[in-house]
C-alpha positions in Angstrom: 116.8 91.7 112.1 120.0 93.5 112.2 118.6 96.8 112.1 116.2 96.2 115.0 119.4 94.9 116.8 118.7 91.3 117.2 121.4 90.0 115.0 124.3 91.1 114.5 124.7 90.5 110.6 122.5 91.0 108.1 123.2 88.1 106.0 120.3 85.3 105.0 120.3 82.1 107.3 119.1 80.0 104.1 121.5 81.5 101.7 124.2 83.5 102.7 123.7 86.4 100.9 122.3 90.1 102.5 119.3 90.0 103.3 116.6 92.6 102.7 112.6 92.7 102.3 112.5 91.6 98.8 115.4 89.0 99.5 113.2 87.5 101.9 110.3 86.8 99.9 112.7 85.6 96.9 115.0 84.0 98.4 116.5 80.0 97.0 117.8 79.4 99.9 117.6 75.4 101.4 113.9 75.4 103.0 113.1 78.3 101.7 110.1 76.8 99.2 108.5 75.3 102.0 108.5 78.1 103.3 106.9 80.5 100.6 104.1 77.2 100.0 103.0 77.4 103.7 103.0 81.2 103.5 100.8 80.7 100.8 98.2 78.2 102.0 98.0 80.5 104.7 97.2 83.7 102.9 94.6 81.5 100.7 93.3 80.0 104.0 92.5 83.9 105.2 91.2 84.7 102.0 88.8 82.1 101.9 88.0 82.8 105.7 87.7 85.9 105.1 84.4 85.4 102.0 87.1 86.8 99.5 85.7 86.3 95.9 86.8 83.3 94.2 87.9 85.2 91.4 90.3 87.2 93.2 91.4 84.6 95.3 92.3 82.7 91.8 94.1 85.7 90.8 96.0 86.8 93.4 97.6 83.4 94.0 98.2 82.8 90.9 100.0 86.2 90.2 102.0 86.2 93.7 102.9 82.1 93.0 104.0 83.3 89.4 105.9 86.5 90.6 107.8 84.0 93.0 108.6 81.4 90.3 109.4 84.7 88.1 107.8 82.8 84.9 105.3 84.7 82.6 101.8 84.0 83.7 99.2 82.2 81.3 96.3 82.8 83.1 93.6 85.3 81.6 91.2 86.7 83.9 87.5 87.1 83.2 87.3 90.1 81.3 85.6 92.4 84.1 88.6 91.4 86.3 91.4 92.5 83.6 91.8 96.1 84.4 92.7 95.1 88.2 95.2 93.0 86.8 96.4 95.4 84.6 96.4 98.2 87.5 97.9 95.4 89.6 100.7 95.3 87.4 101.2 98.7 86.7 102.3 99.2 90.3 103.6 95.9 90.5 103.9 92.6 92.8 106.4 93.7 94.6 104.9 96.6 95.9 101.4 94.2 96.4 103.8 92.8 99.7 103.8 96.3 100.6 100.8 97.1 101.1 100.3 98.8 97.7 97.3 97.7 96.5 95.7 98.6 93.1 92.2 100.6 94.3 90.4 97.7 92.2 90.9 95.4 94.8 88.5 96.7 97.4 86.1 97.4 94.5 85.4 93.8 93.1 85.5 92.9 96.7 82.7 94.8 97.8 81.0 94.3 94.9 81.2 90.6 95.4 80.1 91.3 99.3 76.9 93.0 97.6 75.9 90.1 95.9 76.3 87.6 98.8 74.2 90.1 100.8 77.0 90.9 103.4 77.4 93.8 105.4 81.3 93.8 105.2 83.2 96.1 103.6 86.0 95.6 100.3 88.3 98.4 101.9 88.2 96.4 105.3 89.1 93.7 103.5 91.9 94.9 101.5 93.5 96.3 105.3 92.7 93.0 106.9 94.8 91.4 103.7 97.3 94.0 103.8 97.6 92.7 108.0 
């Protein structure tokens, strides 16, 4: 916000401390939780919305909930879903909030569309995610 002018410090309202992307989506401050829960009902709201595959949508939450918390994940994927995880990871779940998306994504996506017989497409999914 202070670098588009509309405040005049860049420190966090919940925290106090400077405030950039990746502070924003970590940050401990007082409310902040409740927050990052609504954030994430939402995002599983538009997945589900959006005829997402269950699968992912397990995934995903469970990887960006994890990557909040910062503890180690004990969730294994189905097999045919490891390698996204693993390419997932590779770039890292930082970079997922920015848009960088392992190609995998769009891939079990549309495959998934395939088998539910819809016409949409996994990479038009992955930009309306990205959104």
């Amino acid at each position: 916000m202070r670098r588009w002018k509309e405040w005049d410090s860049d420190l966090c309202l919940h925290c106090g401390q400077p405030e950039d992307a990746p502070h924003v989506w970590r940050c401990r401050g007082e409310g902040t939780a409740e927050i990052w829960d609504k954030a994430v009902q939402e995002l599983e709201y538009l997945l589900r919305k959006l005829n997402k595959d269950p699968t992912l949508v397990r995934i995903l939450l469970t990887y960006l909930r994890g990557w909040y918390s910062g503890e180690s994940i004990q969730y294994e994927p189905p097999r045919a879903f490891q390698e996204l995880v693993q390419q997932q990871s590779l770039i890292g779940w930082t970079r997922f909030f920015e848009g960088w998306l392992a190609e995998q994504w769009a891939w079990k996506q549309q495959h998934y569309y395939q088998i539910i017989k819809s016409s949409s497409s996994g990479r038009r999914w992955v930009i309306a995610v990205i959104e």
